[in-house]
PDB file of N, CA, C and O in Angstrom:
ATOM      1  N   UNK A   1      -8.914 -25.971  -0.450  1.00  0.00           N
ATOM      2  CA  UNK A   1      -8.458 -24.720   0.110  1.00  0.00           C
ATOM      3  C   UNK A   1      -9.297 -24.434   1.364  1.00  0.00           C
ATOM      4  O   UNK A   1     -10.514 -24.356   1.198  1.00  0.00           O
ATOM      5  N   UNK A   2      -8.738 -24.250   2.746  1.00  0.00           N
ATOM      6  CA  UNK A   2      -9.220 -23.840   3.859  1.00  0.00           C
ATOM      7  C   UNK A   2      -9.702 -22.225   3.617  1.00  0.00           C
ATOM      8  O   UNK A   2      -9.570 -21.544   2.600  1.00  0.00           O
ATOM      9  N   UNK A   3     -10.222 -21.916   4.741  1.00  0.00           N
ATOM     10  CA  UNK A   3     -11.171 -21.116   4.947  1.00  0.00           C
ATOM     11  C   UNK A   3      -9.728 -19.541   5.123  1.00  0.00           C
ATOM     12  O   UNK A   3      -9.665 -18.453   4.551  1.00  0.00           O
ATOM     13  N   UNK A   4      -8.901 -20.146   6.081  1.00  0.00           N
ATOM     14  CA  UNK A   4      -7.850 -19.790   6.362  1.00  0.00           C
ATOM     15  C   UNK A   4      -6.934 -19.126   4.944  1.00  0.00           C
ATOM     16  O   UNK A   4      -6.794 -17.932   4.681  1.00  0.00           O
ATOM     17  N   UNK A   5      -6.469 -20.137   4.281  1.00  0.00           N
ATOM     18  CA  UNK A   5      -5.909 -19.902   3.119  1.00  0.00           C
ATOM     19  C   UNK A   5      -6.472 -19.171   2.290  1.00  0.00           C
ATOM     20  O   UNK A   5      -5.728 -18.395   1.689  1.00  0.00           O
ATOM     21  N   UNK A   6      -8.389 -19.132   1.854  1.00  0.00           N
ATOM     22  CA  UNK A   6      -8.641 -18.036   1.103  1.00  0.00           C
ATOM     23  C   UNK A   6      -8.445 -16.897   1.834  1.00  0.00           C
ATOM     24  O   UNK A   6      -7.717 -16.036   1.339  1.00  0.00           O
ATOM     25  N   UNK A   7      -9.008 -16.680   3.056  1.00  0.00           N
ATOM     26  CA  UNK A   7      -8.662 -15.430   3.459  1.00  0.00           C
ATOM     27  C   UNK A   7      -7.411 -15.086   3.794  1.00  0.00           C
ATOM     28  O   UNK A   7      -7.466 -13.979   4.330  1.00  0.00           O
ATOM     29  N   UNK A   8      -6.392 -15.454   3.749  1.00  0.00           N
ATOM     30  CA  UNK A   8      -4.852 -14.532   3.217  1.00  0.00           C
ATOM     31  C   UNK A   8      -4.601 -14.608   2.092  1.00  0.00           C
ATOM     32  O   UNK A   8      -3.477 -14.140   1.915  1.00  0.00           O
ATOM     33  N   UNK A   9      -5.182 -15.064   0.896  1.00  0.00           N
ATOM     34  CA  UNK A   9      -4.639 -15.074  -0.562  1.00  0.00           C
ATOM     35  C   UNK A   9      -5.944 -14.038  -0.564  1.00  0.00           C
ATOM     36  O   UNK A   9      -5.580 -13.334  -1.506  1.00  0.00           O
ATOM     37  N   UNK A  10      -6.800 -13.655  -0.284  1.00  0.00           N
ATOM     38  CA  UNK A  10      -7.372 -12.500  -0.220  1.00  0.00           C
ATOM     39  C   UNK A  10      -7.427 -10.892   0.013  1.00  0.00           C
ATOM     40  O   UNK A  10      -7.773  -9.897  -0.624  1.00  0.00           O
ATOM     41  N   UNK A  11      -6.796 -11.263   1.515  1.00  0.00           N
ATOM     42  CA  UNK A  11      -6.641 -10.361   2.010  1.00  0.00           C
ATOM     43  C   UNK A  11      -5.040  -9.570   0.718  1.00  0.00           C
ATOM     44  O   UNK A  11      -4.668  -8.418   0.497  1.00  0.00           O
ATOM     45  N   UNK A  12      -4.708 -10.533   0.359  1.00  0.00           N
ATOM     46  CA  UNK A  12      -2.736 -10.437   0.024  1.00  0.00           C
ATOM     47  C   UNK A  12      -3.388  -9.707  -1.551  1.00  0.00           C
ATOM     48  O   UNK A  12      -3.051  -8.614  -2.007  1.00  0.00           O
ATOM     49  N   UNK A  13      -4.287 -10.576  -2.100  1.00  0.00           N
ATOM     50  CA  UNK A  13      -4.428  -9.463  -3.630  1.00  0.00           C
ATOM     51  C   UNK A  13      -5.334  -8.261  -3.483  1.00  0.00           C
ATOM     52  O   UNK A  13      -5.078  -7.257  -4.148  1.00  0.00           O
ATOM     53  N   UNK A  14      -6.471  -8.284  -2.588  1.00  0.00           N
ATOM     54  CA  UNK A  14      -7.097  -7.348  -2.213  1.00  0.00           C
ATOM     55  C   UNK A  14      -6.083  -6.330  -2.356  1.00  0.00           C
ATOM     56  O   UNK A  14      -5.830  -5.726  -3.399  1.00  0.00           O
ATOM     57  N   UNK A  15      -5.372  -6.141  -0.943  1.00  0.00           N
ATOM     58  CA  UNK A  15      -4.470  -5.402  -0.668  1.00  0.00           C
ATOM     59  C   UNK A  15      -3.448  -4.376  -1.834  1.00  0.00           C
ATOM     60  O   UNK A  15      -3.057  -3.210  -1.889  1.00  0.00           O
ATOM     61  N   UNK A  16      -3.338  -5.587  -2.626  1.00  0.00           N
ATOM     62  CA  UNK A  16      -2.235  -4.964  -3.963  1.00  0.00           C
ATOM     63  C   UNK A  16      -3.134  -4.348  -5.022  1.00  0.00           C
ATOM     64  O   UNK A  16      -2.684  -3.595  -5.886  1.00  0.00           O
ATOM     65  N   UNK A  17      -4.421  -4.688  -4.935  1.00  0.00           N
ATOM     66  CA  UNK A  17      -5.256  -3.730  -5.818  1.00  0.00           C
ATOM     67  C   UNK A  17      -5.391  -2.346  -4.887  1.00  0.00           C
ATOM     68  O   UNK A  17      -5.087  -1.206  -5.238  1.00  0.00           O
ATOM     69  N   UNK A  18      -5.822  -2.685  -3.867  1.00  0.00           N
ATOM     70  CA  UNK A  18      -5.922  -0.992  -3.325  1.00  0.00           C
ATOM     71  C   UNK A  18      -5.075  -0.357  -3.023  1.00  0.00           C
ATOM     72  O   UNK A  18      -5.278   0.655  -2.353  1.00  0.00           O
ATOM     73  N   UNK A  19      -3.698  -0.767  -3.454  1.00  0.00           N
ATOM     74  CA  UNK A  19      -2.586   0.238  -3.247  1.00  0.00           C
ATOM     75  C   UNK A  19      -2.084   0.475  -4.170  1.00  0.00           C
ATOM     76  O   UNK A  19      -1.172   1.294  -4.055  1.00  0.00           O
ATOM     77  N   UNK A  20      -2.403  -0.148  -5.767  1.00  0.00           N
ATOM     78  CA  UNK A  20      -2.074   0.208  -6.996  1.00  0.00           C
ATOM     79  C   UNK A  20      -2.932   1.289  -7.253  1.00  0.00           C
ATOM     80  O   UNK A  20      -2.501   2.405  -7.543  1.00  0.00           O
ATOM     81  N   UNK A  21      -4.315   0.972  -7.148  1.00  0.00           N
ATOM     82  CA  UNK A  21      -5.288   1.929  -7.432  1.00  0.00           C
ATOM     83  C   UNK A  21      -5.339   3.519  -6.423  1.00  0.00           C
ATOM     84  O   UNK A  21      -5.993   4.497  -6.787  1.00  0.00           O
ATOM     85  N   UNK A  22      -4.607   3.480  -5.292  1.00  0.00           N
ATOM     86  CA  UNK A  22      -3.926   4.547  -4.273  1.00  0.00           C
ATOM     87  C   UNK A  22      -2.986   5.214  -5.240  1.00  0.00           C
ATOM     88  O   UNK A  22      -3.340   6.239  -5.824  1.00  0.00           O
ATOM     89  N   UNK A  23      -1.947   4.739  -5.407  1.00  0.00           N
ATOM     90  CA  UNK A  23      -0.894   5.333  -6.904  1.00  0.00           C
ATOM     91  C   UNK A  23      -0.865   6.061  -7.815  1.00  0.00           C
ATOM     92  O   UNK A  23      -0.081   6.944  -8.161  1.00  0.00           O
ATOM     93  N   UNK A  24      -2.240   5.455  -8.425  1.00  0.00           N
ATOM     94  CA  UNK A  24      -3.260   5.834  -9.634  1.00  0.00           C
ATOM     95  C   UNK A  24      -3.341   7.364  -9.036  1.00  0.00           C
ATOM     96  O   UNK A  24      -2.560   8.267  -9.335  1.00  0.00           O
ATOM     97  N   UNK A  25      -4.662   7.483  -7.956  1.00  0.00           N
ATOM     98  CA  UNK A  25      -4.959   8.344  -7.796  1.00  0.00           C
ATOM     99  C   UNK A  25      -4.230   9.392  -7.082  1.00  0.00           C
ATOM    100  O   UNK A  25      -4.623  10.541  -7.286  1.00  0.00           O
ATOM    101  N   UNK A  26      -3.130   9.201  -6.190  1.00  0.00           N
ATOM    102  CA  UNK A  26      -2.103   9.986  -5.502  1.00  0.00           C
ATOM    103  C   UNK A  26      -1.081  10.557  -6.557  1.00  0.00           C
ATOM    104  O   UNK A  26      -0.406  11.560  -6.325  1.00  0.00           O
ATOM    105  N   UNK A  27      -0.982   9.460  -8.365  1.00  0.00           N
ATOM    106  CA  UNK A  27      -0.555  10.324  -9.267  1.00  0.00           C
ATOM    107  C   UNK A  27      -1.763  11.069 -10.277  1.00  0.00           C
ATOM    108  O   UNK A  27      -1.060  11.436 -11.218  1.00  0.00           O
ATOM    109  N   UNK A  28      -3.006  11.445 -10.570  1.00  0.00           N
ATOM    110  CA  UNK A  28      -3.547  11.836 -10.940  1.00  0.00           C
ATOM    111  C   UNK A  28      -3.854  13.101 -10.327  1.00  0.00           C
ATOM    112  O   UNK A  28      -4.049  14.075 -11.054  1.00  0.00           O
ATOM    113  N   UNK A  29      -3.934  13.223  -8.831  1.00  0.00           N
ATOM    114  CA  UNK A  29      -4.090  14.273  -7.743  1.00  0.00           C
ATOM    115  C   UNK A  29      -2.611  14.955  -8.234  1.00  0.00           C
ATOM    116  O   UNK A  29      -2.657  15.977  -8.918  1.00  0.00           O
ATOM    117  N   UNK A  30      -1.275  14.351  -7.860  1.00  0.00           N
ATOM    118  CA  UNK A  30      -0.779  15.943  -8.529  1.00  0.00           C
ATOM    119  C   UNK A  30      -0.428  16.024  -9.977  1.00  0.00           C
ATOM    120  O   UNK A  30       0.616  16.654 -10.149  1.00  0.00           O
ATOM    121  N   UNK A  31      -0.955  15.600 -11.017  1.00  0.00           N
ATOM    122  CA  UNK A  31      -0.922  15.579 -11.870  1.00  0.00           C
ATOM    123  C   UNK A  31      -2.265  16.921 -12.339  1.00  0.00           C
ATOM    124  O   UNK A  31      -2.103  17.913 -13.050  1.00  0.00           O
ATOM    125  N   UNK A  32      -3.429  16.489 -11.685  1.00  0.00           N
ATOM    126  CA  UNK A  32      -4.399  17.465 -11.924  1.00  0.00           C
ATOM    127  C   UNK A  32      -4.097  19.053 -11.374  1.00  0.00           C
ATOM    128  O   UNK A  32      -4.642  20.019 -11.908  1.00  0.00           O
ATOM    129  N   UNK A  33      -3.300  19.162 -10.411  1.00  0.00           N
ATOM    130  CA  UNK A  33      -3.307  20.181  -9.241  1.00  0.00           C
ATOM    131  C   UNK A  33      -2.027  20.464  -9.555  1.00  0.00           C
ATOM    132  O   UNK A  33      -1.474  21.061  -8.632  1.00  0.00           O
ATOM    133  N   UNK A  34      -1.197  20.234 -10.679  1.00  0.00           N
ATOM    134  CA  UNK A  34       0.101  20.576 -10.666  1.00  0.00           C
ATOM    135  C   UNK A  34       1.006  20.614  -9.813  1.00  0.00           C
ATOM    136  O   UNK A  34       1.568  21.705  -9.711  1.00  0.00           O
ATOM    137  N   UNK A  35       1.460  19.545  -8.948  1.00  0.00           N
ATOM    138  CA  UNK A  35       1.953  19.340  -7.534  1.00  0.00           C
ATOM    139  C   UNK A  35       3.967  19.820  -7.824  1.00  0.00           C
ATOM    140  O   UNK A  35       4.772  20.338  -7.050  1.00  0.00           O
ATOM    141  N   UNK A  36       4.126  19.316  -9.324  1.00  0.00           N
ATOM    142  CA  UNK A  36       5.339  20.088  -9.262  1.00  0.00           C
ATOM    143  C   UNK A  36       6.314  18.331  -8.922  1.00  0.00           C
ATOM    144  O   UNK A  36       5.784  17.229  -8.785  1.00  0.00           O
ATOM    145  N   UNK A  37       7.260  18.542  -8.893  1.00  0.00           N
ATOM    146  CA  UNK A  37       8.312  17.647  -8.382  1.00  0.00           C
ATOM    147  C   UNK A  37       8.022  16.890  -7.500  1.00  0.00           C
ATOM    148  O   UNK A  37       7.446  15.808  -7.387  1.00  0.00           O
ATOM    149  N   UNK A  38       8.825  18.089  -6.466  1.00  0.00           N
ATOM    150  CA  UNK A  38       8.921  18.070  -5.192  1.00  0.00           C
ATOM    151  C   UNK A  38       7.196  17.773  -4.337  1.00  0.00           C
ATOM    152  O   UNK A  38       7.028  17.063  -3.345  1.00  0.00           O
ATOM    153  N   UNK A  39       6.553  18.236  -4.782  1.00  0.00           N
ATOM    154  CA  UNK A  39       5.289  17.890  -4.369  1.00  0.00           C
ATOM    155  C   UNK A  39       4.717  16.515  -4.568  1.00  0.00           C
ATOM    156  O   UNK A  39       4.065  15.775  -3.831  1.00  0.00           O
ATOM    157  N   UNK A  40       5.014  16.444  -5.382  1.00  0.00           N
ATOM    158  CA  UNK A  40       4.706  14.788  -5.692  1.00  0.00           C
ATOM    159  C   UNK A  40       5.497  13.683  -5.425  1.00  0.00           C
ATOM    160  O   UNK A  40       5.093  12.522  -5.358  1.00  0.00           O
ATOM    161  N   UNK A  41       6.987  14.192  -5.227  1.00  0.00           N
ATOM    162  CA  UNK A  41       7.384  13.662  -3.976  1.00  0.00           C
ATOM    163  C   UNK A  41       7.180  13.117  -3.165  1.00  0.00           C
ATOM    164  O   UNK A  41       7.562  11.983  -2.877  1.00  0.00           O
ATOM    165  N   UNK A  42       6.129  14.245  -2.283  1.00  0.00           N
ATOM    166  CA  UNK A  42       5.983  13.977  -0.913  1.00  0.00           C
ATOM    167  C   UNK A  42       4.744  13.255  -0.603  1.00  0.00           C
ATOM    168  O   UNK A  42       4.492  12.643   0.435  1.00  0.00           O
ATOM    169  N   UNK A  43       3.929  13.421  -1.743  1.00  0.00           N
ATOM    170  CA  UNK A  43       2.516  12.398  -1.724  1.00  0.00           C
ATOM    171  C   UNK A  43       3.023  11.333  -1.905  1.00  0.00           C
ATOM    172  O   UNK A  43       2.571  10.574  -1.048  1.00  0.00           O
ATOM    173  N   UNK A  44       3.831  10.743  -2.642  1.00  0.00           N
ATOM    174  CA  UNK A  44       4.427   9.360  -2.714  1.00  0.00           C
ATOM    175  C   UNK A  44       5.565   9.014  -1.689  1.00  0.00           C
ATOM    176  O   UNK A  44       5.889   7.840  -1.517  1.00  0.00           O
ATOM    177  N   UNK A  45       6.149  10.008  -1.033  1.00  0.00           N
ATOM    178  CA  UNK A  45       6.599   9.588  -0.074  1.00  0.00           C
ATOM    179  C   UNK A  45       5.885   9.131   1.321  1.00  0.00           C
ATOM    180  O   UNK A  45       6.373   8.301   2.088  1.00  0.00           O
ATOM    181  N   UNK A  46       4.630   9.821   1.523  1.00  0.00           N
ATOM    182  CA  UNK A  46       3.698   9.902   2.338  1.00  0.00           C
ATOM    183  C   UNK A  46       2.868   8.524   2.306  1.00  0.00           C
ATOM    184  O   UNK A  46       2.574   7.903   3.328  1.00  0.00           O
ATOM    185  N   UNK A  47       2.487   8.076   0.837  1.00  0.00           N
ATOM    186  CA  UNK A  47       1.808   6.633   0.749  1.00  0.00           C
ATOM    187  C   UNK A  47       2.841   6.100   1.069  1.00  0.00           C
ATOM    188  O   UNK A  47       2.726   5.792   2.255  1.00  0.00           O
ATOM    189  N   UNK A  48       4.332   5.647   0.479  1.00  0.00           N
ATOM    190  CA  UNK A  48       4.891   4.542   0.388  1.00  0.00           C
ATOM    191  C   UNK A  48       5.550   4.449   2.211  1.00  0.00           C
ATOM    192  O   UNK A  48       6.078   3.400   2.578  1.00  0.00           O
ATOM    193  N   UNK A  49       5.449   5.402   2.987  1.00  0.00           N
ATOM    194  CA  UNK A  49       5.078   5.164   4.671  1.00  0.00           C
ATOM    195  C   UNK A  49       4.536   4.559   4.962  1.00  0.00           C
ATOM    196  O   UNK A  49       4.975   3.537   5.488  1.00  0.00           O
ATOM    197  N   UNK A  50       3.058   4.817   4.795  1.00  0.00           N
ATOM    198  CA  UNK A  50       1.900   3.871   5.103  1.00  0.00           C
ATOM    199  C   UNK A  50       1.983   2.207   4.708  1.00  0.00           C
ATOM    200  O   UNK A  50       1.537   1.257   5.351  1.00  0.00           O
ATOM    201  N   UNK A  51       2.766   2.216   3.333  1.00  0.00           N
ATOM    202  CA  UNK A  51       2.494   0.665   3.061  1.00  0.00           C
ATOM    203  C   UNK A  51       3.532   0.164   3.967  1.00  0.00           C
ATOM    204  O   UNK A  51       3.322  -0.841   4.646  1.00  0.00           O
ATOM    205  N   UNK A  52       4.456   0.699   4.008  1.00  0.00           N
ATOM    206  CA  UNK A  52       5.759   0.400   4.693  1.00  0.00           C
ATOM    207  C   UNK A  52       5.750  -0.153   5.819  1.00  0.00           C
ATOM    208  O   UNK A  52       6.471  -1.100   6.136  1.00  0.00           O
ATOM    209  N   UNK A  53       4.604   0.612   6.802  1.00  0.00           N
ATOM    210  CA  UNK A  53       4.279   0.518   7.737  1.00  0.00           C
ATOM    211  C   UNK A  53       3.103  -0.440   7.946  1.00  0.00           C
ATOM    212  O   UNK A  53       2.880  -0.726   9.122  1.00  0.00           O
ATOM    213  N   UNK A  54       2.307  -0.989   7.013  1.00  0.00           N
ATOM    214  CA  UNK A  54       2.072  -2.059   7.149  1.00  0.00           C
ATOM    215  C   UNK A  54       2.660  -3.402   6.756  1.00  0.00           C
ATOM    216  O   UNK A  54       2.129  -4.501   6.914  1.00  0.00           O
ATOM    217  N   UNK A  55       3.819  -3.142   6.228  1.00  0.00           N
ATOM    218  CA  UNK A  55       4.676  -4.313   5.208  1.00  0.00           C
ATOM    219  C   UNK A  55       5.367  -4.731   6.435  1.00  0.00           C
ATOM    220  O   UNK A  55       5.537  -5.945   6.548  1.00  0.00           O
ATOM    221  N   UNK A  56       5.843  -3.896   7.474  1.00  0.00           N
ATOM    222  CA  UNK A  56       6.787  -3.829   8.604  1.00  0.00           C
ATOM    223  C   UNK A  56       5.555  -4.871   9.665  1.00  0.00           C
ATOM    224  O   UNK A  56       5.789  -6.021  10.037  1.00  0.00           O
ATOM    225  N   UNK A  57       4.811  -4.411   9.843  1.00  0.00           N
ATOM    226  CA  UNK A  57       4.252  -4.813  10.870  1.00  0.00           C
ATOM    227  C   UNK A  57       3.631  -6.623  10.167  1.00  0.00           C
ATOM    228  O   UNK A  57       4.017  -7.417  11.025  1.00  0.00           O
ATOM    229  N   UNK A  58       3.132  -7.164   9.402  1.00  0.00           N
ATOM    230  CA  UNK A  58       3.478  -8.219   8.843  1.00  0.00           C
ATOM    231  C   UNK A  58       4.244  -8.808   9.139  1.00  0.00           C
ATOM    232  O   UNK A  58       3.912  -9.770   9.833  1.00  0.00           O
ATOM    233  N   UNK A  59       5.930  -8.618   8.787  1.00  0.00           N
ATOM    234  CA  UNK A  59       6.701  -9.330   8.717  1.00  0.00           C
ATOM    235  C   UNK A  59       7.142  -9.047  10.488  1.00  0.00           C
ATOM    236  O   UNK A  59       8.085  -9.789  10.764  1.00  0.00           O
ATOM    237  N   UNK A  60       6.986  -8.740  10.925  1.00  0.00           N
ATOM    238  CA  UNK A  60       6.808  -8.933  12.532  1.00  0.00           C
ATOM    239  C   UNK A  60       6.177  -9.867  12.750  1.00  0.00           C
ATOM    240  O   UNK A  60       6.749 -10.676  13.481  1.00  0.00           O
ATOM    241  N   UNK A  61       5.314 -10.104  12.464  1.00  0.00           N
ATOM    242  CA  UNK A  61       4.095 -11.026  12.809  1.00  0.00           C
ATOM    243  C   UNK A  61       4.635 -12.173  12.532  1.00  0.00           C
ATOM    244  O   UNK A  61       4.550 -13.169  13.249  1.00  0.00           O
ATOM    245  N   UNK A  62       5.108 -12.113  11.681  1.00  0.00           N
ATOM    246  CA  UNK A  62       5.470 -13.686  10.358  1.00  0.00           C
ATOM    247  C   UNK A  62       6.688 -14.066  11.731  1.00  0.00           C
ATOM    248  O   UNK A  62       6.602 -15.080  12.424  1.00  0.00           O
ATOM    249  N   UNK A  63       7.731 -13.043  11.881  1.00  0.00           N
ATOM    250  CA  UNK A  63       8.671 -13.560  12.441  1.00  0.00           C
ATOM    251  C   UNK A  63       8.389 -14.002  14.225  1.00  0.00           C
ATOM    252  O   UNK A  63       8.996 -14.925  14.768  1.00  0.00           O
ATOM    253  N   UNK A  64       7.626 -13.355  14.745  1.00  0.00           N
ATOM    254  CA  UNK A  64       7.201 -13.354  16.401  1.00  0.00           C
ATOM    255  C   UNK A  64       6.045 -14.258  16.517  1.00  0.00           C
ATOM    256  O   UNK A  64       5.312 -14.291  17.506  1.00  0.00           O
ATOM    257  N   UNK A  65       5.875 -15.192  15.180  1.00  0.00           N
ATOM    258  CA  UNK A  65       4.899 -16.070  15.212  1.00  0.00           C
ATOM    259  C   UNK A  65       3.615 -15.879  15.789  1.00  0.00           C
ATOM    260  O   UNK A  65       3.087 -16.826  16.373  1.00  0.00           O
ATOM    261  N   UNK A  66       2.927 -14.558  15.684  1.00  0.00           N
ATOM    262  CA  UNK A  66       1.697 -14.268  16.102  1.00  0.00           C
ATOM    263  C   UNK A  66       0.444 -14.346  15.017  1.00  0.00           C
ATOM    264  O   UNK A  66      -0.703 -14.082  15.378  1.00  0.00           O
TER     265      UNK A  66
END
């Protein structure tokens, strides 16, 4: 295994732990604070942007061969 290859099978599970463990706590936050529905909603609508927005910019990459 290259040096290369660990660091994207790294970077790739890293990644899925700190956005499971984001989840966790973005559902515990309105779970503690009583966020309601609609409130919790929007915290999970608000993370699943962010990943989105890095999931997007990836597969740019992958495709524009950079």
């Amino acid at each position: 295994m290259t040096i290369e290859q660990f660091e994207s099978l790294s970077l790739t599970f890293g990644l899925t732990l700190l956005i499971s463990y984001m989840f966790f706590i973005i559902w515990q936050l309105a779970r503690e604070s009583k966020a309601g529905k609609l409130g919790t909603f929007i915290l999970f609508l608000v993370l699943a942007a962010g990943i989105a927005e890095f999931l997007g910019k990836e597969i740019l990459q992958y495709f524009l061969g950079l």
